[in-house]
N, C-alpha and C positions, 0 to 999 in steps of 0.2 A: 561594420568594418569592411569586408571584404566579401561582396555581394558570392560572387564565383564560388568562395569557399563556404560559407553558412550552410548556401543550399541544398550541399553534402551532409551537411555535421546537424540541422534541425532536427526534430523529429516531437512535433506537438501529440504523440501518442502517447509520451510519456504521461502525460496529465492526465491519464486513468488510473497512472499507481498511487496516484495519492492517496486515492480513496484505502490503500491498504495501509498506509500510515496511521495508525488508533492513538498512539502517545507522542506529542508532541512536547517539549521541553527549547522555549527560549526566554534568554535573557540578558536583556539589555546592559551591555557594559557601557554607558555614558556615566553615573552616577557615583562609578568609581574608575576613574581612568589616571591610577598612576600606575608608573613603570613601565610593563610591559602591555599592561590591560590596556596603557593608552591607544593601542594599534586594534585594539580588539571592539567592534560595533554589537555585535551578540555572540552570543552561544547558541549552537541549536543542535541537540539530543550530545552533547559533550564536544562539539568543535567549533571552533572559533568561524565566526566571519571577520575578517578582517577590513578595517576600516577602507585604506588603500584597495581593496578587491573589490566591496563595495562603491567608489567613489570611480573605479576605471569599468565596471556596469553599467552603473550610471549614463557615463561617457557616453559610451559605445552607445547604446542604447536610445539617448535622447539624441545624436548623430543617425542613429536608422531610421528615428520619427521625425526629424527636421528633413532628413532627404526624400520620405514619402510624403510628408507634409511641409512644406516649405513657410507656408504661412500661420501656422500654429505658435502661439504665443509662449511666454515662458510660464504668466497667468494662468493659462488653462490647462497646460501641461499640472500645476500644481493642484488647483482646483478637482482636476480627475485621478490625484491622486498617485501620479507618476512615480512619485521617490518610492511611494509604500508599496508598488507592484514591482517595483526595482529589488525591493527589498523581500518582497514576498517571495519573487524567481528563487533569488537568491538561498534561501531557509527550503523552498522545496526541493530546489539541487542537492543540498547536504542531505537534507532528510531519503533521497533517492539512491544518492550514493553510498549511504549507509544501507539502505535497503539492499544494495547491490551486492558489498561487501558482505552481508549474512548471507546472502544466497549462494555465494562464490563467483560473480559475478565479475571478470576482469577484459579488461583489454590489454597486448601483448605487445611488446614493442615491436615483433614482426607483424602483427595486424596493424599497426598506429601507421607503419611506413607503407605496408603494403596501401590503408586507404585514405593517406595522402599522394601518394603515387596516381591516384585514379583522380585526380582532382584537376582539370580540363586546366587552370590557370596555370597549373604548375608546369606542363607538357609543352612539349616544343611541336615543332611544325611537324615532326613524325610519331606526333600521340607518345612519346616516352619522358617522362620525370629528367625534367633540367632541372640539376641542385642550384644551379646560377639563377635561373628564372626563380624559383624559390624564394632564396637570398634576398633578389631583389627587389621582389613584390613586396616582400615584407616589410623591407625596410623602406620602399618608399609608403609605407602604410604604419608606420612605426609601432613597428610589432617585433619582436624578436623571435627567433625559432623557437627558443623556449620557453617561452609567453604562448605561441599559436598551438605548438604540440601537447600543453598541458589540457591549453580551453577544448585542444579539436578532442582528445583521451576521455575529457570528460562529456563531450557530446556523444561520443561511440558509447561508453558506458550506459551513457543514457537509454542510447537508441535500443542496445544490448537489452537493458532488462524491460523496454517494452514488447522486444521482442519477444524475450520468455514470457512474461504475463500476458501476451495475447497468443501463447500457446493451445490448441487445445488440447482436452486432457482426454487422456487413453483409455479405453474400458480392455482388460484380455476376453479373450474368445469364450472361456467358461464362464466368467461375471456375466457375459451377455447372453450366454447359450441359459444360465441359468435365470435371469431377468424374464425374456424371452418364454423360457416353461411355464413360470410364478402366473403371467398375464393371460397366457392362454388355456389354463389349467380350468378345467372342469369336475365338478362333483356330481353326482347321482344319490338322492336319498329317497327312501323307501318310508315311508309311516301310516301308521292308524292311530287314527283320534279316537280316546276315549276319553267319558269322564270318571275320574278319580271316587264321587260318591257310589257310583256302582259296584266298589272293589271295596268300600267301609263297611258296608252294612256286614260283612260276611266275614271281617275281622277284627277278633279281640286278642288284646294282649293284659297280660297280669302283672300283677304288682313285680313279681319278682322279674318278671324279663325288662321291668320299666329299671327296678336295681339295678341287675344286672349293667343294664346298659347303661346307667348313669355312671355307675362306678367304674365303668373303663375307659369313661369321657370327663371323669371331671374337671378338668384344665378347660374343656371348650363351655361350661358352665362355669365358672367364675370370672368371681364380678371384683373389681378395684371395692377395698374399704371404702365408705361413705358415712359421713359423721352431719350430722344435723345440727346445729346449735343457734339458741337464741340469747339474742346479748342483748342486754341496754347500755345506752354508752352516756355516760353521765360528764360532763364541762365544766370544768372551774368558774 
């Protein structure tokens, strides 16, 4: 659509959160498309894509690749599988947005404006946000404000929680002070070797110290019941 704006609102980082995505859940609503369902192309982890949202992706989309590739067919477009990575984008956005939403993860309406305001196409000749240049960019791009401010909401989002997942993560000062000791910690031991038959010969013990000692240990001497049986098995 709107080369100027995109290159704000991208962000191919997000394509490492997928990997935290473990349950995926979609389902094709073609097979029953009455009423309201008819609007409805899938489900993915409880929210609709909708056929129309699909179908103006698409658009957009195969409009980006005709303008970097001018001579690209509409054959090979299909052949590589164009609609299903239309559609794939698509189910990974929900499934990220969803991700986004459990972390707490939002965008504000005063950040939405503030980083369209930074957005070079929208700015007049003294770098400041003309709502008229706005307006009219869009509309000669036939987009309406509330069409661009939903798609750019949900690029921020996006960008949002690559940002957090490529956090790093914190250790405190005693996790590490204690790390730290664990690895550089030394022992010292002291021993004589001896053999054990040297110290038998010169000791007996008697029946009753072997009682004795049986009887205050017998739980660590018994044994599970054990039953032996022989059977013949005889066939009609």
């Amino acid at each position: 659509m709107l080369d100027p704006m995109r290159r704000y609102a991208q962000s191919w980082g997000i394509k490492i959160v997928f990997g935290l995505i473990i349950i995926v859940f979609v389902f094709w609503g073609v097979g029953n498309m009455q009423g309201d369902k008819a609007t409805v192309l899938a489900t993915v982890d409880e929210q609709p894509i909708l056929i129309k949202d699909y179908e103006k992706s698409y658009q957009e989309n195969l409009r980006l690749v005709k303008n970097k590739n001018p001579n690209v067919t509409d054959k090979e477009l299909q052949e590589g599988g164009f609609r299903w990575q239309v559609f794939s984008n698509l189910v990974t956005t929900k499934l990220l947005e969803a991700q986004a939403q459990k972390l707490g993860i939002a965008v504000t309406t005063e950040e939405l404006r503030a980083e369209i305001a930074k957005i070079p196409a929208f700015q007049n000749e003294s770098k400041q946000f003309d709502p008229k240049r706005y307006e009219n960019l869009l509309k000669a791009n036939d987009v309406s404000p509330g069409e661009f401010e939903t798609d750019f909401r949900q690029q921020l989002l996006l960008e949002k929680l690559a940002a957090f997942v490529g956090l790093p993560a914190t250790v405190a000062e005693s996790e590490a002070r204690s790390i730290f000791d664990f690895m550089r910690e030394q022992a010292v031991i002291h021993y004589i070797p001896f053999s054990s038959a040297d110290f038998a010969k010169g000791v007996t013990i008697s029946d009753a110290q072997i009682k004795t000692y049986y009887d205050a240990r017998k739980d660590e001497f018994a044994t599970p019941a054990q039953v032996k049986i022989d059977f013949v098995e005889f066939t009609p």
